[in-house]
N, C-alpha and C positions, 0 to 999 in steps of 0.2 A: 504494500500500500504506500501511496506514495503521498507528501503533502504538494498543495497548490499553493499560489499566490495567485487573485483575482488583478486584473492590473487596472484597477478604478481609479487606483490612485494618479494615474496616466491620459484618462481621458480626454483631459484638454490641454497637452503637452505630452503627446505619444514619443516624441523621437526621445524622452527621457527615459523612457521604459529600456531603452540599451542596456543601461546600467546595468538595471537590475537583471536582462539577460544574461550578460557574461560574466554574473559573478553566483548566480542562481542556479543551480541543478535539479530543482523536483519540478514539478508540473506547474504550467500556467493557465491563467481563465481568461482569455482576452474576452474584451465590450465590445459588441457591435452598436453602439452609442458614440457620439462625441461630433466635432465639428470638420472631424476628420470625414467624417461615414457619412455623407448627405443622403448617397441613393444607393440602393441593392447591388448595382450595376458598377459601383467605385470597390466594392467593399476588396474582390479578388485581389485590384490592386493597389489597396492600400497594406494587408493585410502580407504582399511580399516581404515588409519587413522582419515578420516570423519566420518565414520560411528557411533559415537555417538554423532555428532552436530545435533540441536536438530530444530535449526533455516533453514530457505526457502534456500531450495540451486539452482544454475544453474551452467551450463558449460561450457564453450569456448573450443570448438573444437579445434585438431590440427591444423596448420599453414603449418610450414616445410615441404617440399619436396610432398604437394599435391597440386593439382593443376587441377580443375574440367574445368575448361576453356580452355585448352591447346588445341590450335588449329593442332600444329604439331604432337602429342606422344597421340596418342588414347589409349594406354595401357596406360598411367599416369593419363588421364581423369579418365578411370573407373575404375582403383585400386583406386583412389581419391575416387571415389564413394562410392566404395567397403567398404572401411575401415571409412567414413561418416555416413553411414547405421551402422558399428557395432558399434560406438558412440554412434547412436541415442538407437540403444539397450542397450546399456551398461548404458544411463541416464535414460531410461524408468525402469533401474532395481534397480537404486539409490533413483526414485523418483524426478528427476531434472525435472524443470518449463522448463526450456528450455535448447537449444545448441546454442550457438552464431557460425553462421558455414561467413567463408572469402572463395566471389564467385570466387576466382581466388587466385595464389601466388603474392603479391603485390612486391613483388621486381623482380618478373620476366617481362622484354619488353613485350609488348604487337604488337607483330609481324603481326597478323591479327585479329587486335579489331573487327570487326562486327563479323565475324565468332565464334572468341573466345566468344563473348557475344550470340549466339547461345547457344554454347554449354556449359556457364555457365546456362542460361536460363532451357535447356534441363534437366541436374540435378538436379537443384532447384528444378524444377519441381519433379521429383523421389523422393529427398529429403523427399521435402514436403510432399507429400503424404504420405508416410512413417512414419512420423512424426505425422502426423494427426492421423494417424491409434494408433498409442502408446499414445497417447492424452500429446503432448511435442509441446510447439513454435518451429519451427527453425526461429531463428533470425537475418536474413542477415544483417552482418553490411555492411556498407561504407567503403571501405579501398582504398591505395593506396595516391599516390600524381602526379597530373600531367599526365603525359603519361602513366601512370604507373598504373593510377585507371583505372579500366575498365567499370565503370559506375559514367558519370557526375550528374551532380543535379537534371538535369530532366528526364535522363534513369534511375536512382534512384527510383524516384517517381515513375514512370511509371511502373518499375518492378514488384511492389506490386499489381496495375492494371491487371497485365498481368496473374498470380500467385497468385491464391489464397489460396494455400496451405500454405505462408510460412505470418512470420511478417519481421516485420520492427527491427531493431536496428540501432539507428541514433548514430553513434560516432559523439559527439562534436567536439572534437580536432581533430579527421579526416577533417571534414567538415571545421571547420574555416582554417585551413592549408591549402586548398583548397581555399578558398575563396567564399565557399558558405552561402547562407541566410541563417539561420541554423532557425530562430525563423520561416521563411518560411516552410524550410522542416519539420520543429514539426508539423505543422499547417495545411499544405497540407497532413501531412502521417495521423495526427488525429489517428483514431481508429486502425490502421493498426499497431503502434507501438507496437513490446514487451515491449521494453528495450531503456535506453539510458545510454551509456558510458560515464561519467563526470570526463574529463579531461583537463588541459590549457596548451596553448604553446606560441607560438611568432609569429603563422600567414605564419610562415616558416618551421619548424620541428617539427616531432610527439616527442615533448618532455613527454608527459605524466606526466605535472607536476603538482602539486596543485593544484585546484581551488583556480583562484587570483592572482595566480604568472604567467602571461601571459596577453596577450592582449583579450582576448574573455571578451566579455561585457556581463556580468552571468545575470545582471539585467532583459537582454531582452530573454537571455535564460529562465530564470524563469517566466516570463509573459508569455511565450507560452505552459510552460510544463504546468503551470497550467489551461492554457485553455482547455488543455483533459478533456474527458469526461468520460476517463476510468480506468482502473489499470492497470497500467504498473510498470515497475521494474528500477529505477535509481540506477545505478552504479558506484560507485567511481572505475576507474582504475588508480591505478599512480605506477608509475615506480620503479623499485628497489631501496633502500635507502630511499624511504620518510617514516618517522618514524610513530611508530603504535599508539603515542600519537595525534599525525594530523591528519591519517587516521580515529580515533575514532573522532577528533574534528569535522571535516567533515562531516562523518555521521550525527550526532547529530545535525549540523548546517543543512544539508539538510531536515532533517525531520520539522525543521521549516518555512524553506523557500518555501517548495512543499506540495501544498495540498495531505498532504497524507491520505487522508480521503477521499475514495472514491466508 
């Protein structure tokens, strides 16, 4: 099992992510986000810059202005779709482990939550299959906060039930900002996990900050990652400005902490 670095912190000054290339040897998570990535069609060649990292790579899907759950704007559901699928092609051509895909825009109301959760469900569904066929996780994470998430802790769970084309990706700092079990939902997703996004905050805001500098009790999160049974993929995500000397410290420190031998 190998750790990741997500390169968020890169966003909006990509050529600085060299650095952290050629001094980095586990797995990275490049954005399909930033001011770099306008349109679908830039993404191949922007994304030559990777192409001689040597190390486990994965992707995080677009965010912005798609929205597979949209219960009002059916042509935004499946242009979401649309341009989801040529993601999942464009990783299957890189070689990426997986896409971490958001079943809904999280800063969008949630106007008509069971419906919209239909029609998140319905794509996943497409997704996944799709997915499956290119031999790539899709990785639904958790997002949202409040009224605002479109699936609480046990529609969560249960989605992977329902779907079996797609994995799990359990954001931490999603989750405790929420105020959910988090060492529960490791526990209960079990085998269904890809990936987890390791990040701390305050219980209140997705700060994406350190592991440590927030309220999330790691202790108990590490007792359950390590009760997997399987390989999955941990993730440092932290926010712009956390320096590449921490992010490296971090790493290092996870690979201690998580049986990664497995």
């Amino acid at each position: 099992m190998t750790i990741f670095i997500n390169l968020a912190p890169y966003t909006y000054q990509v050529d600085q992510s060299a650095e952290l290339l050629d001094c980095w040897d586990g797995g990275i998570e490049l954005m399909m986000d930033g001011p770099n990535w306008r349109e679908p069609v830039d993404w191949k060649k922007e994304f030559e810059r990777f192409a001689h990292y040597k190390g486990p790579i994965s992707v995080h899907g677009p965010i912005w202005e798609l929205n597979l759950a949209t219960d009002r704007y059916p042509a935004i559901r499946e242009y979401s779709y649309e341009v989801y699928k040529e993601c999942l092609d464009w990783c299957a051509q890189i070689g990426a482990l997986h896409m971490v895909l958001h079943p809904n825009l999280y800063s969008t109301p949630l106007f008509a939550r069971k419906a919209s959760q239909q029609y998140a469900k319905e794509n996943l569904r497409r997704l996944g299959e799709h997915a499956a066929k290119l031999n790539i996780d899709l990785a639904v994470e958790n997002i949202g906060k409040g009224e605002y998430a479109l699936f609480n802790q046990e529609e969560f769970i249960e989605l992977f039930d329902e779907i079996e084309t797609i994995k799990a990706l359990v954001d931490v700092g999603h989750a405790h900002m929420n105020g959910w079990d988090v060492p529960k939902v490791i526990r209960q997703l079990g085998h269904r996990i890809a990936a987890v996004h390791l990040h701390d905050n305050d219980g209140v805001n997705d700060l994406h900050q350190p592991i440590g500098h927030g309220t999330i009790r790691w202790e108990l999160i590490w007792d359950a990652l390590n009760s997997l049974e399987h390989s999955y993929r941990p993730i440092i995500e932290y926010s712009e400005g956390v320096p590449l000397e921490l992010m490296l410290k971090h790493g290092a420190d996870l690979a201690e902490k998580l049986n990664t031998i497995k």
